[in-house]
C-alpha positions as CSV (number, residue, x, y, z in Angstrom):
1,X,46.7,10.1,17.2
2,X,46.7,6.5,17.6
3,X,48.1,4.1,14.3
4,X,46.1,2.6,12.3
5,X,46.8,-1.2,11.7
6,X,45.6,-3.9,9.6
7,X,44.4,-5.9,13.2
8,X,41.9,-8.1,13.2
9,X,41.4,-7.2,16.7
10,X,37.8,-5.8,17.8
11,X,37.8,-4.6,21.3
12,X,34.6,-4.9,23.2
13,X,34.1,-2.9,26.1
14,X,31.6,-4.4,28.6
15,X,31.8,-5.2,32.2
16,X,29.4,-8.0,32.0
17,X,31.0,-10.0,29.4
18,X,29.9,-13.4,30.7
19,X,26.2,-12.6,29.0
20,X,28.3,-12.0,25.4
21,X,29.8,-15.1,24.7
22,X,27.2,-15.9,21.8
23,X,28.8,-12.1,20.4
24,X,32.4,-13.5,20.9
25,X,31.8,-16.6,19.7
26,X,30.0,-14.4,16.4
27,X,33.5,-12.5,16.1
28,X,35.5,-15.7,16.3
29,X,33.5,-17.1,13.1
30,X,34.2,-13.7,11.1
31,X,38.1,-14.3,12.0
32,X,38.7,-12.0,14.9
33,X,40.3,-11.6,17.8
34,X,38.6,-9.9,20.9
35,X,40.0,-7.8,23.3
36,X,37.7,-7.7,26.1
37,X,37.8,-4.8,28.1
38,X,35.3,-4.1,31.3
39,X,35.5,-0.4,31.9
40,X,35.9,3.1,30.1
41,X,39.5,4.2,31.6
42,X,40.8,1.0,30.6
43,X,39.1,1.6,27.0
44,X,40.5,5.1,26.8
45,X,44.2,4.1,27.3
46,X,43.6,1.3,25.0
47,X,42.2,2.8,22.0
48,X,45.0,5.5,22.3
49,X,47.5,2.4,21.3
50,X,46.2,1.6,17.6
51,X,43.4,2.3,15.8
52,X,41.2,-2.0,16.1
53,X,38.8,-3.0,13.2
54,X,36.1,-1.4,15.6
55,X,35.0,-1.0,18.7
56,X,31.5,-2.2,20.0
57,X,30.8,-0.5,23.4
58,X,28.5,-1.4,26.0
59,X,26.8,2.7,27.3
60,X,26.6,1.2,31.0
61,X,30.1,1.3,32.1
62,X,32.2,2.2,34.7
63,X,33.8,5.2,34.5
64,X,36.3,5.9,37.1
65,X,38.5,9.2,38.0
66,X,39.9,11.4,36.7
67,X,38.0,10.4,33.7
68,X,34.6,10.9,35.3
69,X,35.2,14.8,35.5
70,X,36.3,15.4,32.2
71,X,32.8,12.9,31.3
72,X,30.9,15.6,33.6
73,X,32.0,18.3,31.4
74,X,30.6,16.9,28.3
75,X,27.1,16.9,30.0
76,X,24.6,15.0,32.0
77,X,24.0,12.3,29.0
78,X,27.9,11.4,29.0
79,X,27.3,11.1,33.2
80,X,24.5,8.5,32.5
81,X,26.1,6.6,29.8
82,X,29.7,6.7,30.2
83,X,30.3,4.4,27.0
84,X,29.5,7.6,25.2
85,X,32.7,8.8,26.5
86,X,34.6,6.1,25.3
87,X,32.6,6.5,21.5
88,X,33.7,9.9,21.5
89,X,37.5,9.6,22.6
90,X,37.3,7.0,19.7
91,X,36.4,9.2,17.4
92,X,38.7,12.2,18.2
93,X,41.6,9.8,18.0
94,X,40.4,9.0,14.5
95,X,38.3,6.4,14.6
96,X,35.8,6.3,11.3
97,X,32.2,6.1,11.9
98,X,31.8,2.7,11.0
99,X,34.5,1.7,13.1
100,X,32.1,2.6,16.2
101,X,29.4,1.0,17.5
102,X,27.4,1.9,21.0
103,X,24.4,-0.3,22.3
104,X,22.3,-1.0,25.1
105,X,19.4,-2.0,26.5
106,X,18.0,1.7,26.9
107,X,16.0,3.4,24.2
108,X,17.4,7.5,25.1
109,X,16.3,10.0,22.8
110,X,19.5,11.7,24.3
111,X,21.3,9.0,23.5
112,X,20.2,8.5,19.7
113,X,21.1,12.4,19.2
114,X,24.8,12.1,20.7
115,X,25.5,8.9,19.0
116,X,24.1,10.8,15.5
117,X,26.7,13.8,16.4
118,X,29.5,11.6,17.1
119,X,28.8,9.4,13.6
120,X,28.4,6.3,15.8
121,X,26.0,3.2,14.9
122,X,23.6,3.1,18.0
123,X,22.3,-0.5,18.5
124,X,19.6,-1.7,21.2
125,X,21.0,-5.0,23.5
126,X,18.6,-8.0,22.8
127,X,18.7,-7.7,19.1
128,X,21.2,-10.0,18.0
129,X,20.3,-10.4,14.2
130,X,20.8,-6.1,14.3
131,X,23.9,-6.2,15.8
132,X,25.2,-9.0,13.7
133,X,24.4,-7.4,10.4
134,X,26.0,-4.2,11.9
135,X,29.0,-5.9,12.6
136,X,28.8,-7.4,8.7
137,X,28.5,-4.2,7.4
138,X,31.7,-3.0,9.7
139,X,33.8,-6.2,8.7
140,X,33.1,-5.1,5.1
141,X,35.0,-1.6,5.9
142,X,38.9,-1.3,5.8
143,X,39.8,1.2,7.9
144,X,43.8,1.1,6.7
145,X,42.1,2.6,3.2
């Protein structure tokens, strides 16, 4: 299991980070740093490390092999949104539920179901004043408690 640490380091896994600098610049403000990250393998191996403040993850992401096969296994919703892989390595490595947020700019009634068995905040892209009092909420929870 990864170690849990006092960071204020939020990774944010997205591969099209050049439409979230107004979200960067929002983490910045609340006194953290960002660790960008643009695809799920990358993400994995990351989040094995230390356990960040949270993760915010994009669903739309590339997921390469030998990942991708062990995504297939999980089912056809993990093949469609490969950030839900990432959400639930998170939480098997012992990640809280607050600690986890997915979003995107699909509505999936999959989607909302996975992300409600994994304990993950699901948040729809395009709703900034959602995501930032999300992200308030998470800020307000220590994960080294």
């Amino acid at each position: 299991m990864a170690r849990t640490t006092e960071s204020k380091t939020l990774v944010l896994v997205d591969d099209e980070m050049h439409h979230l600098t107004w979200l960067v610049d929002y983490f910045y403000s609340q006194g953290l740093e960002v660790l960008p990250i643009d695809n799920c393998n990358d993400a994995v191996e990351q989040i094995s490390l230390e356990i960040y403040r949270a993760l915010v993850i994009d669903l739309n992401i590339p997921l390469l092999p030998p990942l991708d096969k062990a995504a297939e296994a999980l089912g056809a919703v993990y093949v469609r949104y490969p950030g839900l892989f990432v959400a639930r390595q998170a939480r098997n490595r012992g990640y809280r539920d607050r600690q986890v947020i997915i979003y995107s700019v699909h509505r999936d009634a999959d989607v909302v179901k996975e992300a409600k068995a994994l304990g993950c905040t699901y948040i729809l892209k395009g709703r900034p004043k959602e995501i930032k009092e999300e992200l308030e909420k998470v800020l307000a929870f220590d994960p080294t408690q």
